[in-house]
KOLFIKE-431984 format. One record per residue: residue number from 1; chain; y, z, x of N, C-alpha, C, O in turn; residue in three letters. Coordinates in steps of 0.2 Angstrom, whole numbers, plus 5000, padded with zeros to 4 digits. Atoms other than C-alpha are relative to their C-alpha. Example, Ala and Ser with C-alpha at 12.3 -4.5 7.8 and 13.67 -1.06 7.14 Angstrom:
KOLFIKE-431984
   n chain   nY   nZ   nX  caY  caZ  caX   cY   cZ   cX   oY   oZ   oX res
   1     A 4994 5000 5004 4978 5039 5062 5006 5000 5004 5005 5003 5009 ala
   2     A 4994 4999 4996 4995 5036 5068 5005 5003 4996 5011 5004 4999 ser
This chain:
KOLFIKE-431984
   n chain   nY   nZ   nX  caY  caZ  caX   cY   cZ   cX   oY   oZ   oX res
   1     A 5003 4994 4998 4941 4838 5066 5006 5006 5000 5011 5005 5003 unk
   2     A 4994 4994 5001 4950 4855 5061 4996 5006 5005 4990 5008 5003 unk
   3     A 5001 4996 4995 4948 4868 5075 5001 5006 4998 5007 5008 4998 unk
   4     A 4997 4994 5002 4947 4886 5070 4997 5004 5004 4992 5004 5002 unk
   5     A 5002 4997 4996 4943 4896 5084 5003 5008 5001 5009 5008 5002 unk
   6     A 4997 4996 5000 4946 4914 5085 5000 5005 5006 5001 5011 5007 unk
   7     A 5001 4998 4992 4943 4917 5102 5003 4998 5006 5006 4993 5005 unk
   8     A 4997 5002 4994 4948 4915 5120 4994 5000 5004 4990 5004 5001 unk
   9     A 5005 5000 4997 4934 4914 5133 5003 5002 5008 5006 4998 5012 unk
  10     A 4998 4998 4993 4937 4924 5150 4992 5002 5005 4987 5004 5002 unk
  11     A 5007 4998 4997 4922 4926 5164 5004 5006 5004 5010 5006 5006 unk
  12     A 5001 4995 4994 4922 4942 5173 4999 5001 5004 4993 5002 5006 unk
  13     A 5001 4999 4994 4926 4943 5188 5001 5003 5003 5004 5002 5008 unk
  14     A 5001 4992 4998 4924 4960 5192 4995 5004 5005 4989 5001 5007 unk
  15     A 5006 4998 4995 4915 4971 5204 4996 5003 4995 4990 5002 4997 unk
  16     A 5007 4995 5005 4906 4981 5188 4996 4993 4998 4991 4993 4996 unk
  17     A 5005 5008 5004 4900 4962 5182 4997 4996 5005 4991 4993 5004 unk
  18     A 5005 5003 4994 4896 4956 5199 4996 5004 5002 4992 5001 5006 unk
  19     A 5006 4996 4999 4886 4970 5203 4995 5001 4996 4990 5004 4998 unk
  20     A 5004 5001 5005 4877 4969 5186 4997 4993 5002 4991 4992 5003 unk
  21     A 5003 5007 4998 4875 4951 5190 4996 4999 5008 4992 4994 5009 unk
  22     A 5004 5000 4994 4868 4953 5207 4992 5004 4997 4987 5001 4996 unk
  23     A 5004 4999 5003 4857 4963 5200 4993 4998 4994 4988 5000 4994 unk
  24     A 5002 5002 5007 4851 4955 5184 4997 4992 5004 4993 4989 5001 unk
  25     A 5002 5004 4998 4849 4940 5197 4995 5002 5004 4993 4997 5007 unk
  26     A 5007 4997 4995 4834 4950 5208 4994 5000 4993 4988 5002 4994 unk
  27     A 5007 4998 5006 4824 4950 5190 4994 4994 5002 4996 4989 5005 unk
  28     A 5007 5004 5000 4807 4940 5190 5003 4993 4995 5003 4988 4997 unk
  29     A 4997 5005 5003 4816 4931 5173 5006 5001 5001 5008 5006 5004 unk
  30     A 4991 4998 5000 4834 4928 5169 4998 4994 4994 4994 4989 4994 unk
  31     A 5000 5003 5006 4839 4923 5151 5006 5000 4999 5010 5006 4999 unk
  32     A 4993 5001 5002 4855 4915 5147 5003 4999 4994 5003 4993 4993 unk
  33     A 5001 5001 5005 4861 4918 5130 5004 4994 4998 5001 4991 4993 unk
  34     A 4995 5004 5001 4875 4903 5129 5004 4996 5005 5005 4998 5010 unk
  35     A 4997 5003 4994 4884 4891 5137 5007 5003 5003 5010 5001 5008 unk
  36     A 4993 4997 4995 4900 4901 5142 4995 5004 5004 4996 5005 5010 unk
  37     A 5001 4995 4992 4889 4914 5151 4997 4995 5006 4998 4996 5012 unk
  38     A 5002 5005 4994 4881 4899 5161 5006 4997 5006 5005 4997 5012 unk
  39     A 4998 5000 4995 4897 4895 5165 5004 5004 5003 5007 5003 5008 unk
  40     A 4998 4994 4997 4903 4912 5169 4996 5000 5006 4998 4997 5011 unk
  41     A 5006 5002 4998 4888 4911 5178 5001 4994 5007 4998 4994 5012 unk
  42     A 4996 5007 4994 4896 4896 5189 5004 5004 5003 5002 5005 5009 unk
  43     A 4995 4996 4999 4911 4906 5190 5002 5003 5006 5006 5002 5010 unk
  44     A 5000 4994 4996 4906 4921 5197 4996 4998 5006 4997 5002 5011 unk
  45     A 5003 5001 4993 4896 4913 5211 5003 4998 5001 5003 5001 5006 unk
  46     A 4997 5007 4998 4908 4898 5216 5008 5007 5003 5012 5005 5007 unk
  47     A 4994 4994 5000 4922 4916 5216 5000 5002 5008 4997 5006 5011 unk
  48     A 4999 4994 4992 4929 4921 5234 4996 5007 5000 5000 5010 4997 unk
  49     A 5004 4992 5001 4917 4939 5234 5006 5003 5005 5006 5009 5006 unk
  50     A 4993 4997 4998 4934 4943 5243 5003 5007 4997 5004 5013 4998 unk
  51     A 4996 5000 5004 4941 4946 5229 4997 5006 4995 4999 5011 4992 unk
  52     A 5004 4992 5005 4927 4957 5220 4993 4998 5001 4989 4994 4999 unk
  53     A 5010 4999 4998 4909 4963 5228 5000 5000 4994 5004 4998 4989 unk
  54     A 5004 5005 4992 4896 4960 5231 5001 4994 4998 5001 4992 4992 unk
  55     A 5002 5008 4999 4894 4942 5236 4994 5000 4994 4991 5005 4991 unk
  56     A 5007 5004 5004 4882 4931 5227 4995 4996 5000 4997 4993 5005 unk
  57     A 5004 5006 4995 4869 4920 5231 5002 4993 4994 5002 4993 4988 unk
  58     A 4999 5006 5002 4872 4901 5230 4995 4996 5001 4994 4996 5007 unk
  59     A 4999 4999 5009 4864 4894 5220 4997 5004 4999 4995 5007 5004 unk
  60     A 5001 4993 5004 4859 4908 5209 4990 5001 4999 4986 5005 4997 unk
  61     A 5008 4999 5002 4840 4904 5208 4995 5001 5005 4996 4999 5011 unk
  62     A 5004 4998 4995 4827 4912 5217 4993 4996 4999 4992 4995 4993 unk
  63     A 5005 5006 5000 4810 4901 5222 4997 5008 4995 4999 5014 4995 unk
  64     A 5003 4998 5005 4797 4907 5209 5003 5003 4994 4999 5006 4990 unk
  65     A 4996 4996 5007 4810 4915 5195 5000 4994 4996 5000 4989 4997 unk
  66     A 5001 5004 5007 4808 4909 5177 5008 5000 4997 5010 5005 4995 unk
  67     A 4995 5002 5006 4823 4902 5168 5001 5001 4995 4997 4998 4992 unk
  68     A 5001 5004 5009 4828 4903 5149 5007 4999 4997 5012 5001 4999 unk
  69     A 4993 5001 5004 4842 4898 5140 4999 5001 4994 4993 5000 4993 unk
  70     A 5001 5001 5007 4843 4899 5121 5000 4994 4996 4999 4995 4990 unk
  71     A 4998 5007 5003 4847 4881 5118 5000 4994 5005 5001 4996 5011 unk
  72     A 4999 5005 4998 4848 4864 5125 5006 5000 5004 5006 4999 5010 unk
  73     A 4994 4998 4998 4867 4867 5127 5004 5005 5009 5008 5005 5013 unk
  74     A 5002 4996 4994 4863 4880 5137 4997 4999 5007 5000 5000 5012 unk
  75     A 5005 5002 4996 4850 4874 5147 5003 4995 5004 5000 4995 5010 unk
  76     A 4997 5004 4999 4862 4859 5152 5005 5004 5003 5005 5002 5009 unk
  77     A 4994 4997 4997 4876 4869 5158 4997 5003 5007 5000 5001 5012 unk
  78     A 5004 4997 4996 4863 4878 5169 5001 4995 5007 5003 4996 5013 unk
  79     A 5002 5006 4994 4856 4861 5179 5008 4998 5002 5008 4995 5008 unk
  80     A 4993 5002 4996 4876 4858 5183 4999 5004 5003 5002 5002 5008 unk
  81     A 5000 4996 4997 4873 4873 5191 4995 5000 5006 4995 5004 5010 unk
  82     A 5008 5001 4997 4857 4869 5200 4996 5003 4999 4993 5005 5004 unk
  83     A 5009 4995 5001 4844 4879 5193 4997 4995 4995 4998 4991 4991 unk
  84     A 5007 5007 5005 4830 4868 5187 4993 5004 4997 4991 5009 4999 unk
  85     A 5008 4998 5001 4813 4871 5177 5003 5004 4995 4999 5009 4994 unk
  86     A 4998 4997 5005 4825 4879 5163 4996 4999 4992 4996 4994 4989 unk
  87     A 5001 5000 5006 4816 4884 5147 5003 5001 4995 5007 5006 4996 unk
  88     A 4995 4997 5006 4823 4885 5130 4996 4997 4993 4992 4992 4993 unk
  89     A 5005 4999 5006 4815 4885 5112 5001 4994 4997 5005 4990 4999 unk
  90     A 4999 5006 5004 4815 4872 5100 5004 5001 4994 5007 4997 4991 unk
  91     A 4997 4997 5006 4821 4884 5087 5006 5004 5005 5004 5009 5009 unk
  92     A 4996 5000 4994 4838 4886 5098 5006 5005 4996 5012 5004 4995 unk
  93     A 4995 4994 4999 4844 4906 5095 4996 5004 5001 4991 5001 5004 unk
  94     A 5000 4995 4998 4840 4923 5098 4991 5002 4999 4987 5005 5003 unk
  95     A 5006 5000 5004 4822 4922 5086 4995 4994 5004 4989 4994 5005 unk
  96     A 5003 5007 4997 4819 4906 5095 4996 5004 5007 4990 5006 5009 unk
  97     A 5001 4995 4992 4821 4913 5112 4994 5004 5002 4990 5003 5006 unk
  98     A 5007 4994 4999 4808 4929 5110 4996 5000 4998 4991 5004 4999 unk
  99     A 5005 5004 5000 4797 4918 5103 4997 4997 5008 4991 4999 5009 unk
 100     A 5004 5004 4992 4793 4908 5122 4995 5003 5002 4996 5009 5003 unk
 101     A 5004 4997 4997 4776 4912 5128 5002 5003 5006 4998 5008 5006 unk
 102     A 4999 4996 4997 4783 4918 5144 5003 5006 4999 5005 5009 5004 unk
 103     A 4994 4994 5000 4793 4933 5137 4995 5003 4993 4997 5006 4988 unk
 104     A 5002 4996 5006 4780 4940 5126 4997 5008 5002 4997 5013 4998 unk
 105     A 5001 4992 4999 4773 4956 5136 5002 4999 5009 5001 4994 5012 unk
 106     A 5000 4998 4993 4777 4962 5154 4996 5005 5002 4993 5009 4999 unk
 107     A 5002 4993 4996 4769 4973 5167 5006 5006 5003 5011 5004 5006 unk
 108     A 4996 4996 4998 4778 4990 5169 5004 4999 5005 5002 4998 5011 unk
 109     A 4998 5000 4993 4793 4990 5178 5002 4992 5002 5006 4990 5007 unk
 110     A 4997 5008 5000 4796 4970 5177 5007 4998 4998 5008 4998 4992 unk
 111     A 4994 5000 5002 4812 4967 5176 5003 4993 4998 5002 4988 5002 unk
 112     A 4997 5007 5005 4821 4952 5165 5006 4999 5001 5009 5002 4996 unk
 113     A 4992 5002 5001 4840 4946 5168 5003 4998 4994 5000 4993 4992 unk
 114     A 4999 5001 5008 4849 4946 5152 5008 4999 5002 5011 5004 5003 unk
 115     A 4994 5002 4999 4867 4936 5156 5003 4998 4993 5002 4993 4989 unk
 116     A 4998 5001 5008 4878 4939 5141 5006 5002 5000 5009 5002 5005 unk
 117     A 4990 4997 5002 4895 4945 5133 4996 5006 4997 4991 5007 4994 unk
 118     A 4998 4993 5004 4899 4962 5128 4999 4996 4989 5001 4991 4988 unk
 119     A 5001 5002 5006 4894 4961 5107 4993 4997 4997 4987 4998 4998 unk
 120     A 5009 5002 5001 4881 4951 5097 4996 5003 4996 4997 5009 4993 unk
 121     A 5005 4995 5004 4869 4957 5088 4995 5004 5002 4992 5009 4999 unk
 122     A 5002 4996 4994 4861 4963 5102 4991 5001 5000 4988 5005 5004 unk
 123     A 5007 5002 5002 4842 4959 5096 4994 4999 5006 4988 5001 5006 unk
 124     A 5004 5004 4992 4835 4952 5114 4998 5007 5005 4992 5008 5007 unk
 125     A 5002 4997 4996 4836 4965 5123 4996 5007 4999 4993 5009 5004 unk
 126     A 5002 4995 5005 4830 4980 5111 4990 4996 5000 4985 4999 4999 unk
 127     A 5008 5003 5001 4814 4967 5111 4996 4999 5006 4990 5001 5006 unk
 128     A 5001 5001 4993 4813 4962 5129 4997 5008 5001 4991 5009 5002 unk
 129     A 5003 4996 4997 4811 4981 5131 4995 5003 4997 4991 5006 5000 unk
 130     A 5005 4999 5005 4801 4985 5118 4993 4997 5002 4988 5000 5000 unk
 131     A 5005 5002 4999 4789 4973 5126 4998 5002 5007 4995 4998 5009 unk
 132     A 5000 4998 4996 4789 4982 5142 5004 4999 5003 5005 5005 5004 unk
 133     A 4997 5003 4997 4803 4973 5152 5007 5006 5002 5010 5009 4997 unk
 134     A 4994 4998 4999 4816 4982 5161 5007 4996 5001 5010 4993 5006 unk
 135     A 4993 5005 5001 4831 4973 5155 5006 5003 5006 5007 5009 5007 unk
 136     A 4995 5000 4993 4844 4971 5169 5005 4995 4996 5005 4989 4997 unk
 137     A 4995 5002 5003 4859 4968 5158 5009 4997 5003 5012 5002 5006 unk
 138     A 4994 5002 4995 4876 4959 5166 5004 4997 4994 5003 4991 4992 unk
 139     A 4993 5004 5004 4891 4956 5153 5004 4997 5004 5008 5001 5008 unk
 140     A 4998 5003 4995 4897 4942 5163 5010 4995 4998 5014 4992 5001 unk
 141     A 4997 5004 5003 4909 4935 5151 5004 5004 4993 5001 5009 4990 unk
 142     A 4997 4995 5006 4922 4941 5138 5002 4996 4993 5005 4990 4993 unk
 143     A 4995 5005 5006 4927 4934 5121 5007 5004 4996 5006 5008 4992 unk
 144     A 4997 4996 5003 4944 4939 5117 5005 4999 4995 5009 4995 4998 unk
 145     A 4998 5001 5007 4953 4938 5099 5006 4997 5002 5010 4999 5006 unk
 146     A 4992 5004 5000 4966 4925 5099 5003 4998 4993 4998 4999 4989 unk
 147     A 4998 5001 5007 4977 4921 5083 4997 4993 5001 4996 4991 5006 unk
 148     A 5004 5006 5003 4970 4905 5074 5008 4994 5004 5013 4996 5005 unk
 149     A 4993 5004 4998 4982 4888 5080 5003 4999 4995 4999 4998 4991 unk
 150     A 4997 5000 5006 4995 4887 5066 4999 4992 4997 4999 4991 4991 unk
 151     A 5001 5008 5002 4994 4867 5067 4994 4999 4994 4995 4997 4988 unk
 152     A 5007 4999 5001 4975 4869 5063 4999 5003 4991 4996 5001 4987 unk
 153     A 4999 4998 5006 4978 4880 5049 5004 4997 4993 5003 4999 4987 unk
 154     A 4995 5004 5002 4992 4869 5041 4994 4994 4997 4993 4994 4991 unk
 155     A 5006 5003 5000 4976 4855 5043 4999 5002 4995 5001 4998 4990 unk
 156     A 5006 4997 5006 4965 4865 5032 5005 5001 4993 5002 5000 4987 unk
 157     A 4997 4998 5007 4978 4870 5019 5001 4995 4996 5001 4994 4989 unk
 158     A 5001 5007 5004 4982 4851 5018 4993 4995 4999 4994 4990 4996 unk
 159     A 5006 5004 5000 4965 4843 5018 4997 4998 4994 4994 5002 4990 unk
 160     A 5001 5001 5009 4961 4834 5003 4992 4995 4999 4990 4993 4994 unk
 161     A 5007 5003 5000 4944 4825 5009 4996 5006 5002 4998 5011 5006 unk
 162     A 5005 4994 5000 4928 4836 5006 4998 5004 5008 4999 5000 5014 unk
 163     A 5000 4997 4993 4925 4848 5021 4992 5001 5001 4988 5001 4996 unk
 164     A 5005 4999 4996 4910 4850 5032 5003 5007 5005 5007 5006 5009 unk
 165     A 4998 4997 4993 4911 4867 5043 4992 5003 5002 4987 5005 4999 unk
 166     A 5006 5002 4994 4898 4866 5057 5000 5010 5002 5004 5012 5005 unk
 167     A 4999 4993 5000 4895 4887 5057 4995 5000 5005 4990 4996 5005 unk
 168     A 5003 4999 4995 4887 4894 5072 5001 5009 5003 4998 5013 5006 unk
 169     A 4999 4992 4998 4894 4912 5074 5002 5003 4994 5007 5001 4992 unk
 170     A 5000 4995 5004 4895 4925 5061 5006 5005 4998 5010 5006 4993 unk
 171     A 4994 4994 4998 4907 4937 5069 5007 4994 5001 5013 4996 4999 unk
 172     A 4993 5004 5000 4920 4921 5072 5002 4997 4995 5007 4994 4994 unk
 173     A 4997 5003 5006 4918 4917 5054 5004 5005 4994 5009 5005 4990 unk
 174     A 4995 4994 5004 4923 4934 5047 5007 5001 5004 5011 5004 5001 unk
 175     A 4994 5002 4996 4939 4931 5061 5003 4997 4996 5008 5000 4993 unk
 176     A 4996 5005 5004 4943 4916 5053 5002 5002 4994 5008 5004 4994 unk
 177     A 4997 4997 5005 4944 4922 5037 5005 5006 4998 5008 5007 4993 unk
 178     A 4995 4997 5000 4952 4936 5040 5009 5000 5003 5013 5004 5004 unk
 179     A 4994 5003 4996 4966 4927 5047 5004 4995 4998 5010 4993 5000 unk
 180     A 5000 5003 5004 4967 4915 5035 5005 5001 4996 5005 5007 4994 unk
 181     A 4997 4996 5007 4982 4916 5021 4996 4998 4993 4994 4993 4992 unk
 182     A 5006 5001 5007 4972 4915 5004 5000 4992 4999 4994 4989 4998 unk
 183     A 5002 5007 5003 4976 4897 5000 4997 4997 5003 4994 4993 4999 unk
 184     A 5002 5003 4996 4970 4890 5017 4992 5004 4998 4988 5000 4995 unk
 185     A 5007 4997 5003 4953 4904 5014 4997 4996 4995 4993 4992 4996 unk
 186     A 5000 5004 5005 4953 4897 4998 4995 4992 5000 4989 4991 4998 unk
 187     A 5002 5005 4998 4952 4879 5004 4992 5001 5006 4986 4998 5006 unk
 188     A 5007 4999 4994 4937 4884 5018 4994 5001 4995 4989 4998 4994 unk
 189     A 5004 4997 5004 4930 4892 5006 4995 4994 4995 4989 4996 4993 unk
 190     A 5000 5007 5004 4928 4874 4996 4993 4996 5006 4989 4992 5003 unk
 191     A 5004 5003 4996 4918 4867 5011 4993 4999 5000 4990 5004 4999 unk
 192     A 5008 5001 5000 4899 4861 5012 4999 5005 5008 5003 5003 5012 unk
 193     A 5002 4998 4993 4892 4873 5028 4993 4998 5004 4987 4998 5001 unk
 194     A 5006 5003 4998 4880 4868 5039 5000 5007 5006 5004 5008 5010 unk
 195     A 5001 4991 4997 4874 4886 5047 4994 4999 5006 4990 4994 5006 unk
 196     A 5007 5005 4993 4862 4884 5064 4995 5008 4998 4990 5009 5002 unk
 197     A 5006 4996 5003 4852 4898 5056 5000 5003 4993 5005 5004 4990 unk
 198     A 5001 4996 5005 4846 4907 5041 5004 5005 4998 5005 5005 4992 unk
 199     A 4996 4997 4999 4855 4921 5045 5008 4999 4998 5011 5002 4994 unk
 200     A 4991 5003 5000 4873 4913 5047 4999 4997 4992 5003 4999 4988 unk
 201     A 5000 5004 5007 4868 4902 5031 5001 5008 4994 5004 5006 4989 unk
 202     A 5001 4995 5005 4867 4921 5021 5005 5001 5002 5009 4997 5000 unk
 203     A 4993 5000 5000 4882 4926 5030 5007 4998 4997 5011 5001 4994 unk
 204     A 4995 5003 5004 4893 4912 5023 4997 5002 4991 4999 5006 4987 unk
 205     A 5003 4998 5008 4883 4914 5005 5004 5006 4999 5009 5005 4995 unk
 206     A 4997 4993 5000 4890 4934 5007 5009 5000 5001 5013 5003 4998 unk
 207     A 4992 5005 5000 4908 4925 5012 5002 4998 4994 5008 5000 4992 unk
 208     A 4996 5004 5007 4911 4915 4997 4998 4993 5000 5001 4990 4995 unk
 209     A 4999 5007 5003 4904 4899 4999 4993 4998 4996 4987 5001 4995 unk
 210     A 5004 5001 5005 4894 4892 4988 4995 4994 5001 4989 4994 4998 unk
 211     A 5004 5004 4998 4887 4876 4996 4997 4999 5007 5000 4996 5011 unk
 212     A 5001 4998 4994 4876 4881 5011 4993 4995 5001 4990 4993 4996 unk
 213     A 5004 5005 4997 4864 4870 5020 4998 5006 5008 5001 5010 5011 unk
 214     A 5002 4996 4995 4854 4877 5035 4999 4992 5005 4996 4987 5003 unk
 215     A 5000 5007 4995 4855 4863 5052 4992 5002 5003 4990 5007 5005 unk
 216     A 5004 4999 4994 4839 4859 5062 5000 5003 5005 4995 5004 5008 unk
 217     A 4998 4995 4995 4847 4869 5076 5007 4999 5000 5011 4995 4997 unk
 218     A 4992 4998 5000 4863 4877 5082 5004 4995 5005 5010 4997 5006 unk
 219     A 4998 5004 4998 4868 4862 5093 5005 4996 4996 5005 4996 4990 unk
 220     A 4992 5003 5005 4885 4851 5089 4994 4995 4995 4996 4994 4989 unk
 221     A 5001 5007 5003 4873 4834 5084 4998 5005 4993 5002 5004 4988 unk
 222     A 5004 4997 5002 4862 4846 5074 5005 5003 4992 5005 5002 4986 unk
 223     A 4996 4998 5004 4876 4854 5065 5003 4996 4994 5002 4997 4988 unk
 224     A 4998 5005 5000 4884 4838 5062 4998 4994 4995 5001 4990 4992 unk
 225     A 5005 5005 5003 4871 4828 5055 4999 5000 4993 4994 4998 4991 unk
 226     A 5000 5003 5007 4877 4830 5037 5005 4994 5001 5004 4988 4998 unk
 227     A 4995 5005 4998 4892 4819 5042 4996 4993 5000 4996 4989 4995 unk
 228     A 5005 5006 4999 4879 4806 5048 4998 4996 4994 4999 4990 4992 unk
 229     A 5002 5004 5006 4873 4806 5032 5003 4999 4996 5000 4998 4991 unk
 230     A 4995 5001 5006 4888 4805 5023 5001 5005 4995 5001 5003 4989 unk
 231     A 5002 4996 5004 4887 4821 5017 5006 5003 4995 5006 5005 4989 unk
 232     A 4993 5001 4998 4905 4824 5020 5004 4998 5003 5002 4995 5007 unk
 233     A 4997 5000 4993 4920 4821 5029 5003 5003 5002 5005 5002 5008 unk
């Protein structure tokens, strides 16, 4: 496993993020786009409110509020959390998500909780309102640019059995590559991808590569599951 990750993962735990978050928790729904904001989301509740209003309520669910998550991944971070009766698509991103029959029109004035990071493509919520909903938006969680590991990098530059990369984000593949020195690029480049959407699949095609495969979802087994089949290693 060659780990190229271009990020660092920090929760927010600020007065502007816990006031967006108390808020965004008074909505009728509440939609979690991924498992770090879940566990920001942990985070920021479990957080001395000492330290940064307002307080939060524990657990975070209120009797009658709808759940969503974007993925199983997601959805599973949550029940650690104790919110139960979490829904989430079968088709497990952003397309998936605004699809669920609960989230297709509101009555004026119905507010949706939208727990998320700064960035993104930013789609959900431009739809949510579109469909009447007043989005109650809480950037709870931050992604911030870390250099690639050099170990990691060295990895990929030596790697002489065919590569598999399990793509899942867009914006952390154009990182990678830009961070990349040509002949390690190069080598990625060479790799079979296994993309958790159509989108990300054109993305790398737009990249450089040349053998793109689209996964039945953006989950790890999901991604993974040319391995299985001997696709790569």
């Amino acid at each position: 496993m060659i780990e190229l990750s271009p990020w660092t993962i920090r929760s927010e735990n600020t007065a502007v993020a816990r006031a967006a978050l108390a808020s965004a928790l008074q909505s009728a729904h509440v939609l979690v786009t991924s498992p770090n904001a879940a566990r920001a989301l942990r985070d920021l509740c479990a957080a001395d409110a000492r330290a940064a209003a307002p307080s939060l309520p524990r657990p975070p669910q209120r009797d009658g509020q709808a759940w969503y998550a974007v993925g199983s991944g997601t959805a599973q971070a949550l029940a650690e959390s104790g919110i139960v009766g979490v829904r989430w698509p079968e088709r497990m991103d952003s397309e998936g998500l605004l699809a669920l029959p609960g989230l297709q029109r509101f009555d004026a004035g119905e507010a949706v909780g939208l727990l998320t990071a700064p960035g993104g493509r930013g789609v959900i919520a431009p739809t949510l309102a579109a469909r009447g909903a007043q989005v109650r938006r809480a950037d709870i969680y931050r992604r911030e640019p870390a250099r690639l590991d050099r170990f990691m990098v060295a990895r990929l530059s030596q790697a002489r059995a065919p590569l598999l990369l399990a793509l899942s984000s867009g914006e952390a593949l154009q990182r990678v590559l830009a961070q990349l020195p040509p002949p390690a690029a190069a080598r990625l480049r060479e790799a079979k991808v296994s993309a958790a959407s159509e989108r990300l699949a054109q993305s790398a095609r737009e990249a450089g590569f040349a053998d793109v495969g689209v996964a039945a979802g953006p989950g790890a087994r999901e991604l993974l599951a040319p391995l299985a089949r001997g696709d790569r290693g």
